[in-house]
C-alpha positions as CSV (number, residue, x, y, z in Angstrom):
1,X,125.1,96.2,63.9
2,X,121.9,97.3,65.6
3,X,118.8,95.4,66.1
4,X,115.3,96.7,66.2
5,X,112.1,95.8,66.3
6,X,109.5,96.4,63.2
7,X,105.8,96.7,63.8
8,X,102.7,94.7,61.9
9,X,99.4,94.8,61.9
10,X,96.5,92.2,61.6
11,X,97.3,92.3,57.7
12,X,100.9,91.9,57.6
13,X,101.6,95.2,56.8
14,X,104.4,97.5,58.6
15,X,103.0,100.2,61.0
16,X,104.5,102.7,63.4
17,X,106.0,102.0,66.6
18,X,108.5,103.1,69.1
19,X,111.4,103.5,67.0
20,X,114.3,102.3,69.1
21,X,117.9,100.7,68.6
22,X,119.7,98.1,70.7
23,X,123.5,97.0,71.1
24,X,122.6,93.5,70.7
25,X,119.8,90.6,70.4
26,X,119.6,90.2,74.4
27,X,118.8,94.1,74.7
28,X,116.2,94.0,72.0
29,X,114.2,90.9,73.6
30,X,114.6,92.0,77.0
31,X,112.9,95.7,75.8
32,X,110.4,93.8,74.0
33,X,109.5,91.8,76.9
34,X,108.9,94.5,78.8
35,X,106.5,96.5,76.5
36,X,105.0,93.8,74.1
37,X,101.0,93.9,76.1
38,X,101.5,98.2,76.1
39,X,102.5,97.4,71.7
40,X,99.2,95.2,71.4
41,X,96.6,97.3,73.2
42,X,98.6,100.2,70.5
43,X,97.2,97.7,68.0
44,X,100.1,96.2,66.8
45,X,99.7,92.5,65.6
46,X,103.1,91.1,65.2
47,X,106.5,92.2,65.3
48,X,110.0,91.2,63.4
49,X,113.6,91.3,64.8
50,X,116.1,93.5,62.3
51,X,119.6,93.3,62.7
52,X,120.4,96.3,60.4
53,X,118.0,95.1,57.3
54,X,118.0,91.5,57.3
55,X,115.2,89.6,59.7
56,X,116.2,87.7,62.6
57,X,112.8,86.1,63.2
58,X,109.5,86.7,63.1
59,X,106.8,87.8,62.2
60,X,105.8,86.9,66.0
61,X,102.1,87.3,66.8
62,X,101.6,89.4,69.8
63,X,97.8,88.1,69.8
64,X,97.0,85.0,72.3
65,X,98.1,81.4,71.5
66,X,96.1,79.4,69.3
């Protein structure tokens, strides 16, 4: 099953993002880790893992630590 990313903003709800599928949970985190400073200056707040429909984790808050 794939995994992808969904997008949230400051309210919880989903938004747009770069709509992209991985092989598997290392693939998705790596791509992630690459692009999550160029998701947050795009205004998104938090994302969730998917694998297919059901969550992995998250919501994860791409805003600084508390």
């Amino acid at each position: 099953m794939d995994y992808r990313w969904r997008y949230q903003d400051e309210q919880g709800r989903d938004v747009d993002g770069p709509d992209v599928t991985f092989a598997d949970q290392a693939d998705a985190e790596d791509w992630f880790g690459e692009r999550w400073q160029d998701l947050a200056n795009a205004g998104v707040a938090g994302v969730t893992l998917l694998r297919a429909e059901s969550e992995v984790y998250g919501p994860m808050s791409l805003g600084p630590a508390s």
